[in-house]
N, C-alpha and C positions, 0 to 999 in steps of 0.2 A: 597383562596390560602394562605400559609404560607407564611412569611418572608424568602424569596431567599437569605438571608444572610445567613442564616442556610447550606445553598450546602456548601462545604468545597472552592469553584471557587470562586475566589476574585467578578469578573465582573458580575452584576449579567445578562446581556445578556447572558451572557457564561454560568453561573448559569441556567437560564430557557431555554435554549437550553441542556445541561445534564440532566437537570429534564425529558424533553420532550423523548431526545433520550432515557433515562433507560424507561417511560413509555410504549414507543413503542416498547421495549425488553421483558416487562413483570416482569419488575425486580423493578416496585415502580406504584404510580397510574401515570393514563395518564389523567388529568385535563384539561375538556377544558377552564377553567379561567386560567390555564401555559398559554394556548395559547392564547389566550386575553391577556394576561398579556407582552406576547412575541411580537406579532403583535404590541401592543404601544411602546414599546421600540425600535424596529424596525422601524416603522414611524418616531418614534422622531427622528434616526439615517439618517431619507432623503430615506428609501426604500419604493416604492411604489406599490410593488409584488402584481397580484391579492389572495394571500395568507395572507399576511399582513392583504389588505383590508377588508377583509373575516373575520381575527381574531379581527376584530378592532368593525366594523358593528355590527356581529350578536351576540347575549349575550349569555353568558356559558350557560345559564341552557335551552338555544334552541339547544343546539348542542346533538345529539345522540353519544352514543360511536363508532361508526364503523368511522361516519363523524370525530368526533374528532379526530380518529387515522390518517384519511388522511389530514387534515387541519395540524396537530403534523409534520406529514412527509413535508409537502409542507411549510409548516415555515422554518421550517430545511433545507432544501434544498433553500429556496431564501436570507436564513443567512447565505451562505455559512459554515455551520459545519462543519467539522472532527473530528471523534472523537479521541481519542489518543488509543495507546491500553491500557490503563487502562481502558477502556470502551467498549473497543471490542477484549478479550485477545487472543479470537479463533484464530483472525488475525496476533498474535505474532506468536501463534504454530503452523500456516498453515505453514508462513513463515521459520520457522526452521525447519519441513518436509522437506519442499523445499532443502534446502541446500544440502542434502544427495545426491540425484541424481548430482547436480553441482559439486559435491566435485569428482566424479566416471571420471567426463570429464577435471575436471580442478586441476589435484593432486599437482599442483604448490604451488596451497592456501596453502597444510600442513597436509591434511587429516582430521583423527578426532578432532584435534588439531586447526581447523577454527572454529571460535562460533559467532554467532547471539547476537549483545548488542542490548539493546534499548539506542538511542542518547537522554538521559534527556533533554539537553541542546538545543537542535535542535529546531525551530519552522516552521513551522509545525512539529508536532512529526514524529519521524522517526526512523529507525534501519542500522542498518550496519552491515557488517561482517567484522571481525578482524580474519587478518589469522595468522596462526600457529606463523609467525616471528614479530605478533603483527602490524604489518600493516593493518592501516586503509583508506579505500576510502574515501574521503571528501566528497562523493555524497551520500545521505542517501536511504533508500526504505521507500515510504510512507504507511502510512499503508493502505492505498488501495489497494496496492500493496499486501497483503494476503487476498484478498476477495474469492479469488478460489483457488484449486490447482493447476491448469495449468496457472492463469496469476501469480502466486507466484516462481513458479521452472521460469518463463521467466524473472522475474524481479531480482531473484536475481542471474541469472545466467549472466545476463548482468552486474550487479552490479558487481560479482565478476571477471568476465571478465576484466573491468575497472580498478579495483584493481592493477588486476596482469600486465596489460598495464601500469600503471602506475609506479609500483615498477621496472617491468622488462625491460621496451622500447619494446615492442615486442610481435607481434599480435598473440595470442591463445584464443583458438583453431586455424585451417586451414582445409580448405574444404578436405579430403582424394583425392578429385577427381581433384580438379585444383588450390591446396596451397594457397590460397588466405581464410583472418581473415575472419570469420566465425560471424556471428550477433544472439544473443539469441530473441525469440518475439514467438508470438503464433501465430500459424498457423492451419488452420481446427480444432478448439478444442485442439490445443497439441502444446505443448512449444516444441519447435523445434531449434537447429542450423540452418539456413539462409546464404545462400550462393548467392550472386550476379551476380556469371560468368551465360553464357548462357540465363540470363530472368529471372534470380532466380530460386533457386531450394530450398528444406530442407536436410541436408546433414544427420540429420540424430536425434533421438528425442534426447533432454536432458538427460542426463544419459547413454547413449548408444554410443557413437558416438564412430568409431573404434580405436582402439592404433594403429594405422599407425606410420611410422615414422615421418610423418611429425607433429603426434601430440605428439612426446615424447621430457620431457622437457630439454633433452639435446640437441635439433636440433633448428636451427634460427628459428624465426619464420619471418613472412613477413606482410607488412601490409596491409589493408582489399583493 
C-alpha cells in the first residue's frame, strides 16, 4: 500500500476510508491491504466491528477480490463514512433535479431564481437552497438526501418548506381539502404532500399539488 499522505485528506483515517470508497466506485484500485491498513487504524481508535476484526486477522494477499470489496464496504460502514459530494456528485445533481418540481408547489422561493449551493463550510457536508430573495435555511440536506429521486424531491421539499416558514411566519403549502400545513416525506415509493387531518392522507404528489386558494401566496397561511 502507498503512503496515505498522498490522498489530498489531511487525516489519514479519512484518507483510507476515500481510497476504499473511490475503489468500490471503480474509479482507483480496491486493495485489500487499504483494508488492513484501515481496520488497524480503527482498532487503535477503540472500534471493535466484526469488520475491523476481519481486516486486522486475515492477511491481504488471503483476501479475494469480491470478499475484499465486501470487507471495503463493511469497514466503511462500522467508520461511519460519508462521503461529501465531491465523492459522490450524482448526489449533487439528483438533488438539483429535485428542486424543479418543489419550486411548481412552493413559487414563494422565487422560481428559477431559487439555486441549490453546496455548504463548504458545513460538517457533515451538506447543501441548501437559497431563494430568489437570497434567503438561506440554516438546516442543511445531507447528501444522503440525493441517493434516489423520490427521497431527493422529499428532502428538499421539506427543506424548502422550512425556508419559507421561517422567512414568512406561515405554514405552506395547506391541505386543499382541510387548510391545515401540509408535510413533505415519501410515501409508497413517491414524495408526496402529507396531510394529518382524518388519519393522514397524501394531498397530493410533489409538483402537483392544486393552486387552490388556499395555496396562493397572497392568502394566510395556517399552521400544520
Amino acid at each position: 500500500m502507498g503512503d496515505v499522505t498522498d490522498d489530498p485528506v489531511d487525516d489519514p483515517v479519512e484518507a483510507l476510508c476515500v481510497r476504499l470508497h473511490r475503489g468500490l466506485r471503480g474509479e482507483g484500485p480496491l486493495a485489500a491491504a487499504d483494508a488492513a491498513a484501515l481496520g488497524c487504524a480503527l482498532l487503535a481508535l477503540g472500534h471493535r466491528g466484526p469488520a475491523v476484526r476481519e481486516a486486522v486477522e486475515r492477511r491481504p494477499a488471503d483476501v479475494p477480490p469480491a470478499e475484499a470489496a465486501d470487507l471495503a464496504a463493511r469497514l466503511l460502514a462500522e467508520a461511519g463514512f460519508e462521503p461529501g459530494f465531491d465523492l459522490v456528485p450524482e448526489r449533487l445533481e439528483t438533488l438539483r433535479r429535485a428542486l424543479e418540481p418543489v419550486l411548481r408547489d412552493l413559487p414563494g422561493a422565487g422560481g428559477p431564481g431559487a439555486r441549490l449551493v453546496v455548504q463548504d463550510a458545513w460538517y457533515p457536508p451538506s447543501a441548501g437552497v437559497v431563494l430568489a430573495d437570497g434567503w438561506l435555511h440554516g438546516g442543511g440536506l445531507p447528501v444522503c438526501a440525493g441517493g434516489d429521486p423520490v427521497t431527493a424531491v422529499a428532502a428538499v421539499a421539506a427543506h424548502v418548506q422550512e425556508s419559507l416558514m421561517e422567512r414568512d411566519r406561515r405554514a405552506l403549502p395547506l391541505c386543499p381539502d382541510h387548510g391545515l400545513g401540509l408535510h413533505a416525506l415519501r410515501h409508497s415509493d413517491a414524495a408526496v404532500w402529507w396531510c394529518t387531518a382524518d388519519g393522514g392522507h397524501p394531498a397530493a404528489a410533489i409538483g402537483r399539488l392544486p393552486r387552490t386558494g388556499r395555496n396562493r401566496d397572497d392568502r394566510p397561511g395556517r399552521r400544520a
